[in-house]
C-alpha positions in Angstrom: 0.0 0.0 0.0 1.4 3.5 -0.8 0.4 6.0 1.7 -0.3 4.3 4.4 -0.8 5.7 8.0 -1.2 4.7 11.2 -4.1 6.1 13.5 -4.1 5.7 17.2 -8.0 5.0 18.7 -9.2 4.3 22.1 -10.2 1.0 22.8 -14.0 1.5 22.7 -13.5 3.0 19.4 -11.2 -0.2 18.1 -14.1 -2.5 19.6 -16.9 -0.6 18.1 -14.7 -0.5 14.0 -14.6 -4.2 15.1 -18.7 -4.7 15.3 -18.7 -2.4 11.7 -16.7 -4.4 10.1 -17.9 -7.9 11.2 -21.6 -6.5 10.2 -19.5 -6.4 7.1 -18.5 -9.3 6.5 -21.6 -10.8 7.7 -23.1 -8.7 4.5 -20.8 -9.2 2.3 -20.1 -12.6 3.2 -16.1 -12.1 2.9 -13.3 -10.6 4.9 -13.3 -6.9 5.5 -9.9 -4.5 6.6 -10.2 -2.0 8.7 -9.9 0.4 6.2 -12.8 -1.0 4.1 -15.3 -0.3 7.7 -13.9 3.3 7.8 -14.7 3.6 4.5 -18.2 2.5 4.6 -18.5 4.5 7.6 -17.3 7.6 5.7 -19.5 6.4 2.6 -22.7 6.6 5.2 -21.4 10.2 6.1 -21.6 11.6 2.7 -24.5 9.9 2.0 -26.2 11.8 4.9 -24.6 15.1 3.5 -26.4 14.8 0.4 -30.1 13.6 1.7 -31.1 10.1 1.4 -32.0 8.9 -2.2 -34.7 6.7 -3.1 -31.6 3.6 -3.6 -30.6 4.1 -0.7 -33.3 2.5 0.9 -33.3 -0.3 -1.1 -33.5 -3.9 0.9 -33.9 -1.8 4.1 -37.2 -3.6 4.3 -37.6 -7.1 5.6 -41.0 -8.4 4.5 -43.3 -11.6 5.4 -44.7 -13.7 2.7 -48.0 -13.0 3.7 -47.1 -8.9 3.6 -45.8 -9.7 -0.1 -49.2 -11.8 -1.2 -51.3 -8.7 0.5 -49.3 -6.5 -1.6 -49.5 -8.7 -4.8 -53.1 -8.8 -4.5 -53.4 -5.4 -3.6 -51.5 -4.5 -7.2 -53.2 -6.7 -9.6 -56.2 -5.4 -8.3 -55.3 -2.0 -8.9 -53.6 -2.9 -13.0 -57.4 -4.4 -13.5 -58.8 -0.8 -12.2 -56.4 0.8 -14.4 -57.7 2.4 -17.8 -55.5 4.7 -20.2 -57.4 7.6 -21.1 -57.6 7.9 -24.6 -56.3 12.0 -26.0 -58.5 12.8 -29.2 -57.0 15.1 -31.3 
């Protein structure tokens, strides 16, 4: 690595990059560095700079089956309602 650095933390700090980054891996389902949790972390602080985008809430969601056939139905019901106008010129 060129450029690295060293960075002196306390030892709730080191325990609580620890928890990041094993979310992390737990995610991402491989290893994660250090300086791929400060990253995220810094990702999430830029993110929250700019306002939250309609992506970023994708899979924030955890839903039943049963909430996903309620919805289903709820939708097909709602394509059957659904007429296009017709425009006459």
């Amino acid at each position: 690595m060129v450029g690295v650095k060293s960075v002196k933390v306390s030892r709730d700090i080191y325990a609580r990059l620890c928890e990041v980054a094993g979310e992390l891996q737990v995610r991402l389902k491989r290893p994660v560095s250090f300086d791929e949790a400060m990253r995220y972390l810094l990702s999430l602080r830029e993110r929250k700079r700019r306002g939250v985008v309609i992506t970023d809430l994708a899979g924030s969601w955890d839903m039943s089956d049963e909430e996903w056939a309620e919805i289903k139905v709820d939708l097909e019901g709602a394509w059957r309602r659904w007429k296009v106008l017709e425009i006459k010129s």
